[in-house]
Phi, psi and omega in degrees: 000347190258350179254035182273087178242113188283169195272133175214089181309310163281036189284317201292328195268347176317161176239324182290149210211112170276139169299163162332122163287121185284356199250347161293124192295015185272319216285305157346306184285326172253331155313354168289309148339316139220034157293348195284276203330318188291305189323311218225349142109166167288338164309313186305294242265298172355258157349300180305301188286280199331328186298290247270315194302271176015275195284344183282305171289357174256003211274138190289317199277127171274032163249343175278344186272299155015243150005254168347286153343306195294293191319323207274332198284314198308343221252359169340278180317319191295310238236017198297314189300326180281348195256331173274012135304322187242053178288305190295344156283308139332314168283332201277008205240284182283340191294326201294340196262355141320316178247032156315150182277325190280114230271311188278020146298290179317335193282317186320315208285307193284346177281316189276334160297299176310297171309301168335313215294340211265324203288302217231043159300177308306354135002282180309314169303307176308336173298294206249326188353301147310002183244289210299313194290327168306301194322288171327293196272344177275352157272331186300337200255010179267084206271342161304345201208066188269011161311291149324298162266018162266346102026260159333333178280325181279311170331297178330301188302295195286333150317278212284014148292316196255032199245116187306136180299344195256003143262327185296333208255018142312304211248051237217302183302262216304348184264330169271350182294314182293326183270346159276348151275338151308350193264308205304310164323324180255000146290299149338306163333313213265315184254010168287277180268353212016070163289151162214357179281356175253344170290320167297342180266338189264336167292333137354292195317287194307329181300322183290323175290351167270355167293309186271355201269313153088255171326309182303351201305326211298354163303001196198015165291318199265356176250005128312313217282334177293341205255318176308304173315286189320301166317283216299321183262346172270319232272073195242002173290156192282004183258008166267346193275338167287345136312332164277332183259017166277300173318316183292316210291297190324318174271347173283334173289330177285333170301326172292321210288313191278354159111139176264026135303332173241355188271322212294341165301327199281314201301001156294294195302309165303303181319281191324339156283344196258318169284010200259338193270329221257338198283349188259354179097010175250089192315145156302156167229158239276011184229015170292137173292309203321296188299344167298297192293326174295333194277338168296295141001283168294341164268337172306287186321318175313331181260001176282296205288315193089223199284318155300007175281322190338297189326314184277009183286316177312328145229024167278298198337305165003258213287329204284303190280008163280315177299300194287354160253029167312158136268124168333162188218099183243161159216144179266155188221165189261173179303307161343294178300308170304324176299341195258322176262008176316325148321305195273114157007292183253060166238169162213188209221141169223095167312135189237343183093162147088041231006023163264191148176170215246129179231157199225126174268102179284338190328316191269007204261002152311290185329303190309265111046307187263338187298283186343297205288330172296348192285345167262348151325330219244315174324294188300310154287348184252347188045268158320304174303335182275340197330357219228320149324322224274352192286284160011271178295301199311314199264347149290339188260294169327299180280357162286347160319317185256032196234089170300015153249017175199085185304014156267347166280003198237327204254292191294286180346284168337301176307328169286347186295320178287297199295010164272302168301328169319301207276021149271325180305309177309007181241045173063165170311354199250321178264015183265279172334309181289329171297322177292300179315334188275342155330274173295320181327308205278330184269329162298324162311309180290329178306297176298355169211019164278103172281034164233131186286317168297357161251339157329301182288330185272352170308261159020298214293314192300313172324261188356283178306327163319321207268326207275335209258331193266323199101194187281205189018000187290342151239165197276203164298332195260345152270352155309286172326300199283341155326313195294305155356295216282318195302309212287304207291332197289323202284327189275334202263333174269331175323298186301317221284308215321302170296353162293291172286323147001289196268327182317303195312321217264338184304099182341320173268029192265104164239202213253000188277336222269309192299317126030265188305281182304009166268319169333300212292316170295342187299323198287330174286333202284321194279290186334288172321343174253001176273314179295307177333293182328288189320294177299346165297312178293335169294306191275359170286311203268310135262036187008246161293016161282323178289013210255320196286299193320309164328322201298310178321323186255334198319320169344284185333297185300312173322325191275341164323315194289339192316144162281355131315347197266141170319149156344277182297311151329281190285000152276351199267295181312323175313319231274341198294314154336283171313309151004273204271350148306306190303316200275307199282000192037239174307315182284033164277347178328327231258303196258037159321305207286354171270298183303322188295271202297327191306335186266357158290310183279338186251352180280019162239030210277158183284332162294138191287349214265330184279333166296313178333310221260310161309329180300318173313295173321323186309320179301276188340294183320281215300309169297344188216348205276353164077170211297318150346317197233022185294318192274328186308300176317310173298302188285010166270355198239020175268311189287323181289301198261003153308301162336281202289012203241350191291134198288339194268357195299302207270046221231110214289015168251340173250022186296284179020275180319314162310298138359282200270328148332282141008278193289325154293006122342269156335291200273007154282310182323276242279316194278316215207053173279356195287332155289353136342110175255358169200065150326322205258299166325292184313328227264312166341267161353288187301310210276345204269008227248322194306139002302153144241172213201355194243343180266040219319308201275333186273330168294349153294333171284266207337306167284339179310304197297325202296304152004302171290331147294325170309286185279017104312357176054045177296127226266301179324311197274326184266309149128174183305136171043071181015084193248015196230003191278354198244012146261007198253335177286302174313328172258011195259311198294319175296321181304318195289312184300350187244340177062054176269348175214137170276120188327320201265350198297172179278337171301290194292335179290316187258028149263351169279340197262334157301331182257008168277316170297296174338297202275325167305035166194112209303309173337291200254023140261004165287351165295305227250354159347285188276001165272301252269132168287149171329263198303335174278315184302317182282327197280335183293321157294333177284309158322286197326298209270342181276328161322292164336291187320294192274027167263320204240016152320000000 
């Protein structure tokens, strides 16, 4: 069925492109296809297309090598776990067909890279990367077919979105060298013949490759940006406007990637091009392509400019928020009526029974959805500046809470929230208060009836940052209660889904397709479950031992987190609830020792890294803040500690984390709660042999903070006989800069740079420490001066 294809001599060479006719029985069969795949899983599904490829990609008629092709693209997603066990027997298959005599074979070839690059990223790339990006730019050169190579421009793009940066930026030269003579060429195209389809793909390309290259891009900003600039100010006819609005994409994203030191000559002289329809007064109109993207644009310039963006908020705001109150386009239709548009994309369909059904024009609510999400953009970066805004939006976003017909409009709504009160505190405590009151009623309601689990979590989240953003008191008793509510219903509710797959595992029909399915299922709760976690964090962060009697009411929950029956991720979740409330509550954490004690004695050797991670943190915590009380507890932990870190596997890249954070508890038992230490001056011995560490930024501020604090106490152990230890003590001051585990300007790092000033102010004994620091410690130690510099004289 799939290779029911007509014969079209001019397909390859059209430049105008119709989407699929959804009523052609080719276009039917694969989407039947991996509607199958998705159904019934790759054990079923494979084995059928595998048998089947062979003779069809070896087959003479190119609708059949086609075909095949297509199949390979449909059946990705379904078919994923069985199908990344034989990729390399696929791509060794599909790489050949790049180079077909027939062009919509190659195009086939190039539909089947691009879905891959999407289905089993970054696995693929990393993987075929040396095949697929040569394969890929050697079709960019198929200038006879230029269906085909804007085809290979797109495959490009969805490789180079999930394609780790530090392969793509490998191929970097050669994918803009092939693409800035095609932009040029095909410019020239456009204005010569007004061709315009291999152009609109390839300014495509480049955005996406300045997206991922991000810095490295800036080698090739200044012989792009005229010609990008140019289109954006000519390209104003209407069979021109989707190009121009590829273009806006295009230069903004290059603008985020290179940064706004090199963009900021250009980004006036652009807004302003970009703002030239709203300011003269010729509105875009509403089924203009252009406007998905200026509204997108305008928010990257928001993160570019910063506070300079303000000036243009009066008139961007317009068009973001006419988008963004779009209204659904709903209707009811007989079944008759569903047959004629079923196809089409942009409906969904809901069955009432009885011929009826409920029909939903989804088309505008992306738009809608990218509208929502820049209003938290612009919240979220201006803070203060959107404030004249923030009432507005607020009272646009609250009843979007409930707007079931596009859960991304539900998400970014959720999402704007914290960052509306944030851009409100400047108009003092009292309209602060009020906002907050018009707020919360509707987002604790929504939290209790929201049936989607990924909005569920951005739900979650948002409480949590609400909470994070007002401070202590922000809710009264009766929203405590219902918090306490949303905690209790959510903990029982991931309990029961857990013993549910439990018992599913235990079940006759339990296979690797079944385990599958419940590996899903635990991620999304496992995700849920640490969004509740957030909410008790933002409580005892924010009221510290005030929150402790409202706990007690939930606290249950986290103790059964702790059993050692309970999965991984439970019982890294339930420490982290622990760690909470030792860190915030301090001494008055006393109450649940006997809960708390043994569980960080027992995981802070656990065989999972993630649970020692999260005990080893409590261990810290305890030392630092849990106060003299808990002086013997700390001793008998730091035995269990340098186990951890002394284990030949600790620095091993799945437990360094752990290791870490083991390390930096360590630190804060020396420095805060040593006094049941009995060989203090040995441990420190020890501790110091421990050193550099390189991966943890926030535990590497303890760490270096205390050693900074033995240095500059002339601590005997740390500077060693006749400071004989000071030129490894440089070395490893050099190294923290070189891995950029502490930052220059940070309170740590200016005084680890004022040691080594100390140091090098004597000539002796830096003709010691000269020659240990390498060529790359040395340069990271000079770069920290001047970034130091910098910002002193900022």
């Amino acid at each position: 069925m799939m290779t029911d294809l007509e014969e079209d001599d001019d397909w390859s060479t059209t430049d105008a492109v119709d989407d699929d006719d959804h009523s052609d029985n080719n276009v039917i069969a694969e989407s039947s296809l991996d509607r199958l795949a998705c159904g019934l899983g790759g054990k079923v599904v494979l084995p059928h297309v595998m048998n089947a490829l062979p003779a069809m990609l070896g087959h003479a008629e190119w609708k059949h090598r086609f075909a095949a092709l297509m199949a390979i693209s449909a059946i990705g997603e379904g078919c994923h776990k069985q199908m990344e066990a034989i990729l390399d027997e696929v791509m060794s298959g599909v790489l050949n067909f790049l180079r077909d005599p027939h062009p919509r074979v190659r195009y086939a070839a190039c539909n089947a890279i691009g879905q891959m690059s999407t289905d089993f990223a970054p696995t693929f790339e990393k993987k075929f990367h040396n095949q697929v990006i040569p394969g890929l730019l050697s079709l960019l050169d198929d200038v006879d077919n230029p269906r085909v190579q804007a085809h290979a421009g797109a495959a490009l793009v969805n490789f180079s979105e999930d394609c780790p940066k530090n392969i793509l930026t490998r191929y970097l030269d050669g994918i803009m060298a092939k693409l800035e003579t095609i932009l040029n060429s095909k410019f020239k195209e456009l204005v010569e013949k007004g061709n315009k389809l291999v152009l609109e793909q390839v300014v495509t390309t480049i955005a996406s490759v300045a997206d991922t290259c991000g810095a490295e891009f800036v080698a090739y900003y200044d012989r792009l940006m005229p010609c990008l600039k140019f289109i954006i100010q000519n390209a104003n006819s209407d069979e021109l406007r989707m190009l121009r609005g590829k273009t806006i994409e295009c230069v903004s994203l290059i603008g985020l990637a290179v940064g706004r030191e090199k963009f900021i000559s250009d980004a006036g002289e652009i807004m302003d091009t970009l703002l030239v329809n709203h300011t003269e007064g010729a509105e875009l109109s509403d089924d203009d392509p252009q406007t998905s993207y200026l509204i997108t644009a305008w928010a990257r310039m928001c993160k570019i400019l910063g506070k300079q963006f303000e000036p243009y908020l009066p008139v961007v705001m317009g068009p973001v928020m006419r988008t963004a109150t779009m209204k659904p386009v709903v209707a009811m239709l007989d079944n008759d009526e569903v047959e004629d548009i079923e196809g089409d994309v942009d409906w969904s369909f809901i069955n009432l029974g009885e011929q009826q059904n409920y029909a939903i024009r989804t088309a505008g609510m992306d738009d809608k959805a990218s509208a929502c999400e820049m209003l938290v953009c612009y919240a979220r970066e201006l803070t203060e500046g959107f404030a004249e805004y923030a009432e507005e939006v607020v009272r646009l976003m609250v009843p979007m809470l409930k707007f079931y017909f596009h859960d991304g409009v539900r998400t970014a709504a959720a999402e704007s929230l914290p960052y509306l009160l944030d851009c409100a505190k400047i108009k003092g405590p009292q309209y602060l208060e009020g906002m907050w009151l018009y707020i919360c009623p509707e987002l604790l309601k929504v939290i209790n009836t929201e049936p989607e689990p990924e909005v569920q979590m951005e739900l979650l989240n948002s409480l949590a940052k609400c909470i994070e953003t007002l401070g202590p008191n922000c809710l009264n008793g009766e929203a405590m209660k219902q918090v306490l509510e949303i905690i209790n219903k959510y903990v029982l509710e991931h309990f029961e889904r857990a013993d549910k797959r439990l018992a599913a595992r235990n079940e006759e029909d339990y296979d690797d397709g079944v385990e599958e399915e419940l590996a899903e299922q635990d991620d999304t709760d496992v995700y849920i479950l640490s969004k509740i976690v957030d909410i008790t964090h933002a409580l005892f962060q924010t009221n510290k031992a005030l929150f402790l009697p409202a706990f007690e009411q939930v606290a249950p929950h986290f103790v059964k987190l702790l059993d050692p029956s309970r999965p991984v991720a439970e019982r890294q979740w339930g420490v982290c609830v622990f760690d909470d409330l030792i860190e915030f509550c301090g001494p008055a954490c006393a109450p649940y020792q006997q809960i708390f004690t043994p569980a960080l004695l027992q995981y802070v050797v656990d065989k999972s890294p993630e649970v020692r991670q999260a005990a080893a943190d409590g261990c810290g915590v305890l030392g630092q803040f849990a106060g003299e009380q808990f002086a013997v507890t700390c001793a008998q932990i730091i035995p269990l500690l340098v186990q951890v870190i002394n284990d030949p596997k600790s620095h091993e890249i799945e437990n360094i984390n752990a290791t870490e954070n083991a390390i930096s508890a360590v630190s804060k038992v020396l420095k805060y709660n040593p006094s049941a230490l009995t060989n203090v001056d040995e441990l420190i011995g020890v501790w110091l042999s421990w050193l550099p560490i390189s991966e943890d930024p926030e535990q590497a501020n303890h760490i270096y903070g205390y050693l900074c604090d033995l240095i500059e106490g002339n601590h005997p152990v740390i500077l060693g006989a006749n400071n004989c230890n000071l030129p490894r003590l440089v070395s490893i001051i050099a190294e923290a800069f070189c891995t950029k585990v502490i930052e220059a300007q940070s309170a740590t790092g200016t005084r680890m740079l004022t040691i080594v000033k100390q140091v090098e102010s004597n000539p002796d004994v830096m003709q010691a420490c000269a020659s240990t620091p390498s060529p790359e410690q040395q340069q990271a130690l000079q770069e920290a001066y001047q970034e130091l510099a910098t910002v002193a004289t900022a």
